[in-house]
N, CA, C and O atoms as a GROMACS GRO file, in nm:
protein
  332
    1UNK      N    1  -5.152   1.966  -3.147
    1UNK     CA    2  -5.121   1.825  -3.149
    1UNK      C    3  -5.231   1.746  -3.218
    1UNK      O    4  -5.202   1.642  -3.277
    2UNK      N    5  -5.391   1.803  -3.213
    2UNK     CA    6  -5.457   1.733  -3.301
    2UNK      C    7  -5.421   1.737  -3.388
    2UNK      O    8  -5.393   1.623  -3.424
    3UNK      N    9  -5.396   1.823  -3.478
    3UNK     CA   10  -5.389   1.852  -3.630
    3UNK      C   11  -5.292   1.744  -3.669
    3UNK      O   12  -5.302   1.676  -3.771
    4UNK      N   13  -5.169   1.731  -3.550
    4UNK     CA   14  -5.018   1.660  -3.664
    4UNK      C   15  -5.139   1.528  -3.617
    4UNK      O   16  -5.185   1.486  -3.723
    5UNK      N   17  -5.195   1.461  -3.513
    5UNK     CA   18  -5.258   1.342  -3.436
    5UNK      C   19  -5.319   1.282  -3.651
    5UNK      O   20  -5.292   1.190  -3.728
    6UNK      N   21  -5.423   1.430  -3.653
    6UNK     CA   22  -5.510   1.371  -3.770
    6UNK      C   23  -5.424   1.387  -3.932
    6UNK      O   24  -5.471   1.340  -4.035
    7UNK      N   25  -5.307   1.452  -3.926
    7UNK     CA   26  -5.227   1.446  -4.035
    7UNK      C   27  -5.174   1.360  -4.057
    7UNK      O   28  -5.137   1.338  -4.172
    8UNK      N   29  -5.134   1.235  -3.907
    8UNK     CA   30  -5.039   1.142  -3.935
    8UNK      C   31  -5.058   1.029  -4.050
    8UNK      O   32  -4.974   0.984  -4.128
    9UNK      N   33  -5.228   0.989  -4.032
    9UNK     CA   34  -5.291   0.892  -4.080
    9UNK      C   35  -5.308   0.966  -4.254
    9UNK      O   36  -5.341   0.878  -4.333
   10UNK      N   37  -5.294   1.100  -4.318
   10UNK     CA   38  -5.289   1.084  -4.420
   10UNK      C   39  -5.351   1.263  -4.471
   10UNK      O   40  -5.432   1.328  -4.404
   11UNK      N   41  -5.299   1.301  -4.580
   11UNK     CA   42  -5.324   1.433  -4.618
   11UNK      C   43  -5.448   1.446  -4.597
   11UNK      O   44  -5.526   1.354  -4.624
   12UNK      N   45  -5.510   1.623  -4.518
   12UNK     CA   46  -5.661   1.647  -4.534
   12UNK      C   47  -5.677   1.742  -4.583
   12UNK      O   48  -5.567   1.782  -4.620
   13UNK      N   49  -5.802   1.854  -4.624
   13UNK     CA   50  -5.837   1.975  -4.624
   13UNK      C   51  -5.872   2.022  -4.491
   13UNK      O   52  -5.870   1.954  -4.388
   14UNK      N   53  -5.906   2.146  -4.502
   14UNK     CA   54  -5.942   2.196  -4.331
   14UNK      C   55  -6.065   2.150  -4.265
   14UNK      O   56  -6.083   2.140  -4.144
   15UNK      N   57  -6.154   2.120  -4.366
   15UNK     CA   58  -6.274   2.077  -4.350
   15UNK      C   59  -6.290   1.895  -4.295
   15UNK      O   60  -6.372   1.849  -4.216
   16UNK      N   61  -6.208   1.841  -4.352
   16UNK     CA   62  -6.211   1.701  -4.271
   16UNK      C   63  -6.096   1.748  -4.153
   16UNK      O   64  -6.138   1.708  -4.045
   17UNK      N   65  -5.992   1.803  -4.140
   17UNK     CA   66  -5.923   1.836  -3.992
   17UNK      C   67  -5.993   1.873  -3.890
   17UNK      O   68  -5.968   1.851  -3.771
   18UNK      N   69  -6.111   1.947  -3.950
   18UNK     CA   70  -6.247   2.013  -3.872
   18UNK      C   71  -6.297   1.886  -3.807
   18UNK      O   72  -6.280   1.846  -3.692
   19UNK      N   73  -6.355   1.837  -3.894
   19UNK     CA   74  -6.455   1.733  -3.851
   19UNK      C   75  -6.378   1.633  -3.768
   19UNK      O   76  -6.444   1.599  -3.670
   20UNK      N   77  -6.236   1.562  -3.775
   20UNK     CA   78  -6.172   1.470  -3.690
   20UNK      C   79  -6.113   1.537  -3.564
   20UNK      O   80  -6.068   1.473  -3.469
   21UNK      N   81  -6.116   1.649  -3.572
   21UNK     CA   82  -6.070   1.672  -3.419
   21UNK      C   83  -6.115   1.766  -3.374
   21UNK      O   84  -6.042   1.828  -3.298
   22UNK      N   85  -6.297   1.839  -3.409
   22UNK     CA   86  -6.384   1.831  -3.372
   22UNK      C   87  -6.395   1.987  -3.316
   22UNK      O   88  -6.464   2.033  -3.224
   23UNK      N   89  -6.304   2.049  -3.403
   23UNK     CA   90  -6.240   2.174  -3.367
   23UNK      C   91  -6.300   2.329  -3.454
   23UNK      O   92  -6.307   2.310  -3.575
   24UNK      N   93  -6.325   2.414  -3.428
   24UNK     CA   94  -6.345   2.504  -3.510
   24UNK      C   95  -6.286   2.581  -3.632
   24UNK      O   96  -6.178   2.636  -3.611
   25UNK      N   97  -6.343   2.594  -3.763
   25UNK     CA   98  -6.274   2.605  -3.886
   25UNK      C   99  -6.151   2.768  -3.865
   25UNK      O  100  -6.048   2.796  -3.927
   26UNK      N  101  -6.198   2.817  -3.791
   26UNK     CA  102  -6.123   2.955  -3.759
   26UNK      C  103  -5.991   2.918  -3.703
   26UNK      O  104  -5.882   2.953  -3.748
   27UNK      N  105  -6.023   2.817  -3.564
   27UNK     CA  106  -5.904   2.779  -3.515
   27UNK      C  107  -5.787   2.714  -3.566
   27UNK      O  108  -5.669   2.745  -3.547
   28UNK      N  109  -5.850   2.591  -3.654
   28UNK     CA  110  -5.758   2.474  -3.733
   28UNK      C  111  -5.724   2.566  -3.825
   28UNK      O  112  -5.611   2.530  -3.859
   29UNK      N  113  -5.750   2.655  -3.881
   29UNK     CA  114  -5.729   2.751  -4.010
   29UNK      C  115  -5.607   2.851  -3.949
   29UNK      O  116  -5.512   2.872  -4.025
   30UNK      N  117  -5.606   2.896  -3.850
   30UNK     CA  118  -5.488   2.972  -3.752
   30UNK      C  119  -5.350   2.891  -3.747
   30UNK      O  120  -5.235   2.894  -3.788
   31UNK      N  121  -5.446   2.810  -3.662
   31UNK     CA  122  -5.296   2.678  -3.660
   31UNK      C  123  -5.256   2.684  -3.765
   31UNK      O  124  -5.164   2.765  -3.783
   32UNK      N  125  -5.304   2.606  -3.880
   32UNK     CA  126  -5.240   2.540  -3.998
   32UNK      C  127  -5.143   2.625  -4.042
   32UNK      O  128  -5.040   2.581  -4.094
   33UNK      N  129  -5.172   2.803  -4.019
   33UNK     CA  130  -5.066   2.907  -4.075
   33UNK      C  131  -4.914   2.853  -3.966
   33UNK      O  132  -4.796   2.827  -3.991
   34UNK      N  133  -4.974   2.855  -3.876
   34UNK     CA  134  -4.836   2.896  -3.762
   34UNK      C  135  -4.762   2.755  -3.789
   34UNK      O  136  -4.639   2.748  -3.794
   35UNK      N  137  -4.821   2.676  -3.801
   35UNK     CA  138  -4.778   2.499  -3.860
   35UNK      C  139  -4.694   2.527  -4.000
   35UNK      O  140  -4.574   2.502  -4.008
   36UNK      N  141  -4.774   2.585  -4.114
   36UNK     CA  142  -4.689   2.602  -4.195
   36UNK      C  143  -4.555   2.682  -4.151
   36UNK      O  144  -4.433   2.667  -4.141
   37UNK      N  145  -4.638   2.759  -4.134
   37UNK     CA  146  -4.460   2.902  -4.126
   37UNK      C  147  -4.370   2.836  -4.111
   37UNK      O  148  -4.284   2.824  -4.198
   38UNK      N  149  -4.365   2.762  -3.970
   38UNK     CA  150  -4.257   2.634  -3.884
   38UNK      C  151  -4.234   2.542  -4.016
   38UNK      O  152  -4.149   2.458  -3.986
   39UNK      N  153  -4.262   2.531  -4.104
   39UNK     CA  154  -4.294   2.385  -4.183
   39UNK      C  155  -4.296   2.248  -4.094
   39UNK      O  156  -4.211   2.160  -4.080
   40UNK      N  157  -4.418   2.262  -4.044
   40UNK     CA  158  -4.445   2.172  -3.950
   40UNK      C  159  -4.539   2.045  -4.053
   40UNK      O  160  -4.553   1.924  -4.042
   41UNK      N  161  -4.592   2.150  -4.156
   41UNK     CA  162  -4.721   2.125  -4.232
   41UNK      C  163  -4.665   2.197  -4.390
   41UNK      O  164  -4.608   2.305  -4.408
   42UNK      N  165  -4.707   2.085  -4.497
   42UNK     CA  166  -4.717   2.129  -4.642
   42UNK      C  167  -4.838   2.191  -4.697
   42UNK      O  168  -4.941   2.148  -4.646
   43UNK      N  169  -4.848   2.253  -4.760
   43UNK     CA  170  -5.012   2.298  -4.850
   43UNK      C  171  -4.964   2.216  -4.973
   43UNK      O  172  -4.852   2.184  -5.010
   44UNK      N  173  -5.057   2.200  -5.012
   44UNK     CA  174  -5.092   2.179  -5.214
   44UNK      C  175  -5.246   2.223  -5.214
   44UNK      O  176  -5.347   2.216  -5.144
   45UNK      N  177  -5.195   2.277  -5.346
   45UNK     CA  178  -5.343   2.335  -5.396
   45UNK      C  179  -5.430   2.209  -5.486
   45UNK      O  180  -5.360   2.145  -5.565
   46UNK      N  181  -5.529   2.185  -5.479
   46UNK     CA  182  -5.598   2.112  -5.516
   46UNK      C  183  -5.731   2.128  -5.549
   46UNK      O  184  -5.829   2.111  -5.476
   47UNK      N  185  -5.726   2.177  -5.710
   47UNK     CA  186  -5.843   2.273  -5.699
   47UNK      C  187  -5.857   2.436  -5.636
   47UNK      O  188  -5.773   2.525  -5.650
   48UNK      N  189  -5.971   2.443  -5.575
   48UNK     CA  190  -6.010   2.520  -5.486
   48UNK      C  191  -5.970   2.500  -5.343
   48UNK      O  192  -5.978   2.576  -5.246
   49UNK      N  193  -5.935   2.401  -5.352
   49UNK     CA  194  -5.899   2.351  -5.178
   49UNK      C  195  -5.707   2.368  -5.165
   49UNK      O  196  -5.619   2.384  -5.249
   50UNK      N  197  -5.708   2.354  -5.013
   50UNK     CA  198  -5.533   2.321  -4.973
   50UNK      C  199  -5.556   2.212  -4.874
   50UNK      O  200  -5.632   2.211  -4.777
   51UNK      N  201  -5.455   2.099  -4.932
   51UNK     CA  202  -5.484   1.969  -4.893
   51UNK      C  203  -5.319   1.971  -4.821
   51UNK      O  204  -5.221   2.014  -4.881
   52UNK      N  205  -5.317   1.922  -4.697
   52UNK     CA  206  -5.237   1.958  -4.572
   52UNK      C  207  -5.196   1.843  -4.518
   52UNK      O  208  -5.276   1.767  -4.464
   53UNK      N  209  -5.022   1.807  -4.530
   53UNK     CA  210  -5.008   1.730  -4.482
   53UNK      C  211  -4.836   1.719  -4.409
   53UNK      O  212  -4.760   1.798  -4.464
   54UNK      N  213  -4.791   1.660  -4.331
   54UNK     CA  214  -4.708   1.685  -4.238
   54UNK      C  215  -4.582   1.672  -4.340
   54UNK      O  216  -4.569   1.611  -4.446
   55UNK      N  217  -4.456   1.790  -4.235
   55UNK     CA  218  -4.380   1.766  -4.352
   55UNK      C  219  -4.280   1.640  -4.318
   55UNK      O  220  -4.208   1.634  -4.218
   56UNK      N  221  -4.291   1.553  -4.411
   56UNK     CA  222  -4.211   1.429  -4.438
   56UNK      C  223  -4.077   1.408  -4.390
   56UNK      O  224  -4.055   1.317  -4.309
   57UNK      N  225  -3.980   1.486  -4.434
   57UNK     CA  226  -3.845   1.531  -4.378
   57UNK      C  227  -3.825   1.574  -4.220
   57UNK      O  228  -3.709   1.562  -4.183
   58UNK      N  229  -3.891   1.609  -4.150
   58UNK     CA  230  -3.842   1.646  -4.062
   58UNK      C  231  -3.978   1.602  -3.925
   58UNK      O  232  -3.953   1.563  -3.810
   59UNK      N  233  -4.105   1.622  -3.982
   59UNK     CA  234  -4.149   1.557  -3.864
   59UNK      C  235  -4.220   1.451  -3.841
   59UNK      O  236  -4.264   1.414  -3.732
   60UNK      N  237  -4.233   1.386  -3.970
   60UNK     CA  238  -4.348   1.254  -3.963
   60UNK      C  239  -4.242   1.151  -3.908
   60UNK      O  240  -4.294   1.062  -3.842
   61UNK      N  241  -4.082   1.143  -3.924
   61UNK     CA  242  -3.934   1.085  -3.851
   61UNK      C  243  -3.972   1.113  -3.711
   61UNK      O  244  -4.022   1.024  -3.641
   62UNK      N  245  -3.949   1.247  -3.662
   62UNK     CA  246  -4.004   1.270  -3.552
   62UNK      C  247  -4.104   1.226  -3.514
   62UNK      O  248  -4.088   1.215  -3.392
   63UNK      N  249  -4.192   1.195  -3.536
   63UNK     CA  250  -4.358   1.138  -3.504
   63UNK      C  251  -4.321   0.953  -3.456
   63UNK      O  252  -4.344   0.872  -3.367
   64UNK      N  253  -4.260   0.964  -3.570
   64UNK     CA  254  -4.303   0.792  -3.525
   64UNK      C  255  -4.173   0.796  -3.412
   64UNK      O  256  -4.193   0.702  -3.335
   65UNK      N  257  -4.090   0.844  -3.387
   65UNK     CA  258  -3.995   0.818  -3.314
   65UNK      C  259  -4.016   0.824  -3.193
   65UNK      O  260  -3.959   0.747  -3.116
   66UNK      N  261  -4.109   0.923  -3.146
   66UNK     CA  262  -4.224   0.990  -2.985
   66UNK      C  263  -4.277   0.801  -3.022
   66UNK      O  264  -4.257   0.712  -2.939
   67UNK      N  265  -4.326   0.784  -3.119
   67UNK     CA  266  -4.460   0.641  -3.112
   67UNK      C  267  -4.361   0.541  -3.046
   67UNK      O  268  -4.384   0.493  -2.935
   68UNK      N  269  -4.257   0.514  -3.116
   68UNK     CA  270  -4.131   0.440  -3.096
   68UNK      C  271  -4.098   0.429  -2.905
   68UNK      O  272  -4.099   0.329  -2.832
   69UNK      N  273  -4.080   0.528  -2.882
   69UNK     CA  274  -4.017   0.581  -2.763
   69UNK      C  275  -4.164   0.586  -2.652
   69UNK      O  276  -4.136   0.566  -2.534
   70UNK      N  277  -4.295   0.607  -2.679
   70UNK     CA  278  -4.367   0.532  -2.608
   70UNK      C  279  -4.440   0.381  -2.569
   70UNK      O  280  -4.491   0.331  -2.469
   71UNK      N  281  -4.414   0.343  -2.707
   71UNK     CA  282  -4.486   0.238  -2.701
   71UNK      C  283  -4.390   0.122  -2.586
   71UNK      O  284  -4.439   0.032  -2.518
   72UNK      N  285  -4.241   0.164  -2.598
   72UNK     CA  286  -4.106   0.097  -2.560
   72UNK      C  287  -4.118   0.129  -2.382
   72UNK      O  288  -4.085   0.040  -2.303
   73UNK      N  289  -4.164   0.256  -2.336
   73UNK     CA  290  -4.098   0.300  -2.212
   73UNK      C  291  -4.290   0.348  -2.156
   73UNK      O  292  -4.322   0.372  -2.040
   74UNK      N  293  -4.326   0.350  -2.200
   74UNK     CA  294  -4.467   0.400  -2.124
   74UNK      C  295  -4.623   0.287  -2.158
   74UNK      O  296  -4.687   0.251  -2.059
   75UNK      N  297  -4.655   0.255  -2.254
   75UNK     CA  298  -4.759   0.162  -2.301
   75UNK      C  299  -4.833   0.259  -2.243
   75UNK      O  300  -4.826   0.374  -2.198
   76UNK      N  301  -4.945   0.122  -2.272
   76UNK     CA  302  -5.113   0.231  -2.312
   76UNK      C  303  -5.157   0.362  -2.211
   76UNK      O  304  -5.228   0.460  -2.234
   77UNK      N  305  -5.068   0.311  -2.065
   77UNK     CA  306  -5.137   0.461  -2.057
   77UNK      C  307  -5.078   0.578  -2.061
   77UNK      O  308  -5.145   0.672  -2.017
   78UNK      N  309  -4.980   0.600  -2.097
   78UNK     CA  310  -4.899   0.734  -2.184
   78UNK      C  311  -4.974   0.731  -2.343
   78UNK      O  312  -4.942   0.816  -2.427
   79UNK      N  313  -5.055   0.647  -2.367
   79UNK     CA  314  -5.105   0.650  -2.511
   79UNK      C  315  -5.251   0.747  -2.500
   79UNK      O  316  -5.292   0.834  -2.577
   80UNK      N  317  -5.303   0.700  -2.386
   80UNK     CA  318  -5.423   0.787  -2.332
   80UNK      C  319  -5.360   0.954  -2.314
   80UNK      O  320  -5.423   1.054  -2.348
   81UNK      N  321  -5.267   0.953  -2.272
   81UNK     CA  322  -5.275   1.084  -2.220
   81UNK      C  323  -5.248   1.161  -2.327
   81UNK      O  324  -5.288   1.277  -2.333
   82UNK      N  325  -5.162   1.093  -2.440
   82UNK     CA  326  -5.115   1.197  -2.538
   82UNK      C  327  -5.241   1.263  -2.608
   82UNK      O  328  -5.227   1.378  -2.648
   83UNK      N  329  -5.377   1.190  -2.629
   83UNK     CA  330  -5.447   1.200  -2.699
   83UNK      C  331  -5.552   1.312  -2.592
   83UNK      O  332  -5.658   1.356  -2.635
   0.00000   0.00000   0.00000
């Protein structure tokens, strides 16, 4: 849930996913596979790097729709907990 949390706000490499959710490069690097497979998550190559970002079609809709559906029925403190 970090990863889609720090994808929402905008494409990263693994190395800033690292640093915003404070997580180890092995781990976020695991995820990101099992994220892709699902196409949960896009790659582009960029350079030397893969710059990672949610896939558009199917869950960033989904994303805001959870935001939608809390902000409506739970407020801030269902906002705490998600995080």
């Amino acid at each position: 849930m970090k990863i889609v949390e720090a994808l929402m706000e905008r494409p990263l490499n693994v190395s800033k996913i690292c640093k915003q959710t404070g997580e180890e490069q092995s781990k976020i690097s695991h995820n990101l596979k099992i994220l892709k497979d699902c196409h949960v998550v896009d790659a582009k190559i960029k350079g030397k790097q893969r710059i990672y970002s949610l896939n558009k079609d199917t869950i960033v809709p989904l994303m805001k729709l959870v935001e939608q559906h809390v902000s409506r029925y739970c407020g801030a403190r269902c906002m705490r907990s998600l995080k």
